[in-house]
C-alpha positions as CSV (number, residue, x, y, z in Angstrom):
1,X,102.5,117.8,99.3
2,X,102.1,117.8,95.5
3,X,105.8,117.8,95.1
4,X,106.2,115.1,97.6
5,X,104.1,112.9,95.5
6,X,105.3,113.9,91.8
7,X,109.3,113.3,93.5
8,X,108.4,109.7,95.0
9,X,106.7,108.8,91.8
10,X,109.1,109.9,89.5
11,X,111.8,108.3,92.0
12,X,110.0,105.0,92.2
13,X,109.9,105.0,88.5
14,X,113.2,106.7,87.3
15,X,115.4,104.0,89.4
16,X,114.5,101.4,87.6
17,X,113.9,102.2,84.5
18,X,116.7,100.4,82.6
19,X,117.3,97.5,80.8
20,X,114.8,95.4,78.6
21,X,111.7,96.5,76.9
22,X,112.9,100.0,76.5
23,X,112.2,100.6,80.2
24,X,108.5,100.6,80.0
25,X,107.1,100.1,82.9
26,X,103.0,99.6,83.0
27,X,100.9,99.6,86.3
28,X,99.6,96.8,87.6
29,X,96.1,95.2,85.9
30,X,95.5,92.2,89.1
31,X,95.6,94.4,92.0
32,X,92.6,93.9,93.9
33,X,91.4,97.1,95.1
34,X,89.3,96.7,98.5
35,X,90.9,99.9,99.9
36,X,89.3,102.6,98.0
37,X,85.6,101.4,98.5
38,X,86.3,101.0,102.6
39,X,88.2,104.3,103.1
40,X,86.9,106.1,106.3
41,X,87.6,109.6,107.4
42,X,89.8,111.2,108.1
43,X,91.5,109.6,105.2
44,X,89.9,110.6,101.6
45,X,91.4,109.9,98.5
46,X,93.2,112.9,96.3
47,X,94.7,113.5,92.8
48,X,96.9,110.9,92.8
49,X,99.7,112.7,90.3
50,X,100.6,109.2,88.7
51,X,100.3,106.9,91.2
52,X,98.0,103.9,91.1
53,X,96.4,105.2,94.5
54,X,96.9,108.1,96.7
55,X,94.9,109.0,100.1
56,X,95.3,112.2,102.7
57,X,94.7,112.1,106.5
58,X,93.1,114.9,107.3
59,X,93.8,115.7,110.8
60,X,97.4,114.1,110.7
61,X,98.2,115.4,107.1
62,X,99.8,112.4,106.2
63,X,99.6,110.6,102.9
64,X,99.3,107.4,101.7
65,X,100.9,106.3,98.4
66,X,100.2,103.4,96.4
67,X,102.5,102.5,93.0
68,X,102.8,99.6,90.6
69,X,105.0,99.0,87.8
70,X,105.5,96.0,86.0
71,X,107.7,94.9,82.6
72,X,108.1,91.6,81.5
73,X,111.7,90.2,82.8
74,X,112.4,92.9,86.0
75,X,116.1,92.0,86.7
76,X,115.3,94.8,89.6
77,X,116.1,93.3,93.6
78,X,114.4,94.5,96.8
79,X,116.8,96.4,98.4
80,X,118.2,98.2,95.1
81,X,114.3,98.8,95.0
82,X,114.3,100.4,98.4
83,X,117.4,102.5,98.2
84,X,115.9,103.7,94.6
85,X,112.9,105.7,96.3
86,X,115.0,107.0,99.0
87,X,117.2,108.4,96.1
88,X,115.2,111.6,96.2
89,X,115.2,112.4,99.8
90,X,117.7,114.6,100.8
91,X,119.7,113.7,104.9
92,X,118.0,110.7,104.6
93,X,118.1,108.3,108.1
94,X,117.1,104.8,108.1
95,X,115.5,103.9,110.7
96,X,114.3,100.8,110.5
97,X,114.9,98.2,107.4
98,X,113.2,94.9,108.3
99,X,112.6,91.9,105.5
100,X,109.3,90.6,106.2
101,X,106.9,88.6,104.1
102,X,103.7,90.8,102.6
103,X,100.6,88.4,101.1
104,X,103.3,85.7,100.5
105,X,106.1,87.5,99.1
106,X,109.3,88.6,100.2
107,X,109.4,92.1,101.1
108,X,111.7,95.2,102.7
109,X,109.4,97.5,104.7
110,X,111.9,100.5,105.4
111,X,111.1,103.7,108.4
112,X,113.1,106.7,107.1
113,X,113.3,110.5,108.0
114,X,114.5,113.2,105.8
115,X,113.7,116.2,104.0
116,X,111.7,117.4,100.8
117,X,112.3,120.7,99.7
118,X,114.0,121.2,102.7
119,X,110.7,120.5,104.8
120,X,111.3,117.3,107.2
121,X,109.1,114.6,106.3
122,X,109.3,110.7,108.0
123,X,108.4,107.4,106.0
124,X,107.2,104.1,106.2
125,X,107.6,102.0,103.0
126,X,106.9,98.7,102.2
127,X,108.3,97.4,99.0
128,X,108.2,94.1,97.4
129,X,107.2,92.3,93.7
130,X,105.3,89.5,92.5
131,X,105.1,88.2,88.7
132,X,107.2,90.7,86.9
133,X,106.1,93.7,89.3
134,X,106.8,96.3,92.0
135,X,104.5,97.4,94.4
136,X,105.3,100.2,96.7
137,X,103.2,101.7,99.7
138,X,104.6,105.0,101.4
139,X,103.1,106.3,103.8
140,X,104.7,110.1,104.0
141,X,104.1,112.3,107.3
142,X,104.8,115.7,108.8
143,X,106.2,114.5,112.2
144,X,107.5,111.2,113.9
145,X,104.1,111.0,116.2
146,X,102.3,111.4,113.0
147,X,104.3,108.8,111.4
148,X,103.5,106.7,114.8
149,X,100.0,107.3,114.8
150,X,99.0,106.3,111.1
151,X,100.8,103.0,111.2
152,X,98.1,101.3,112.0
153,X,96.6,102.3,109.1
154,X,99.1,101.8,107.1
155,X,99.3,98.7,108.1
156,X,95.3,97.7,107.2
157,X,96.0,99.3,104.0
158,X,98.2,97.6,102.7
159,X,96.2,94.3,103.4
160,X,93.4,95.5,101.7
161,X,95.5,95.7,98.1
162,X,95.1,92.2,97.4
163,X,98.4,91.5,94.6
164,X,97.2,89.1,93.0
């Protein structure tokens, strides 16, 4: 799983990290964080390996990603965004790619299956950016029912990272 998380981070990051400013990216300083203090099992929080957030499902395995990065005058759009962290999945199959609206902003939530390290893995990412930065949640499972049964989850996570 530690791999997982160090390749969608470094994905995430890499992809966009041309351009302006010497493609330094910072995280986010306005999120507001109400996840972390309401987290209730089977989810606990783990070493996030350079992400803003990062939580583990205990009976389902899966994981919950959370990742910021923000530089003055992003010339970055969401669905370059979203193909750039699919970058490092190998057989990647999409899914589902809807554009929705997330706390007032557009967004591109995106359902994918592939493999890590040759391990199949299936993903549920919601992308999108507000003043100069891009947010991603990925939520990463072990099976298609596990995938299925975190969304809910997923989705009550993400509300509770207020992007302010």
């Amino acid at each position: 799983m530690k791999k997982i998380l160090l390749l969608l981070l470094i994905t995430v990051l890499g992809a966009c990290s041309s351009s302006e400013n010497n493609g330094a990216y910072s995280k986010s300083k306005t999120v507001e964080n109400n996840l972390s203090k309401t987290i209730k099992k089977p989810w606990s929080e783990i070493d996030s390996e350079g992400s803003d957030l990062a939580f583990r499902n205990k009976t389902t395995n899966s994981i919950f990603i959370f990742n910021s990065a923000c530089r003055k005058f992003d010339p970055s759009n969401l669905p370059t965004l979203t193909n750039s962290i699919l970058t490092g999945i190998d057989n990647v199959e999409i899914m589902e790619k809807t554009m929705l609206t997330h706390q007032d902003r557009e967004a591109v939530l995106v359902v994918a299956k592939g493999t890590v390290d040759g391990i199949a893995r299936y993903f549920r990412i919601l992308t999108t950016q507000k003043n100069n930065c891009i947010y991603d949640h990925a939520l990463i499972a072990t099976s298609e029912a596990n995938l299925k049964k975190d969304t809910a989850d997923f989705n009550k996570f993400i509300q509770l990272l207020k992007l302010n």
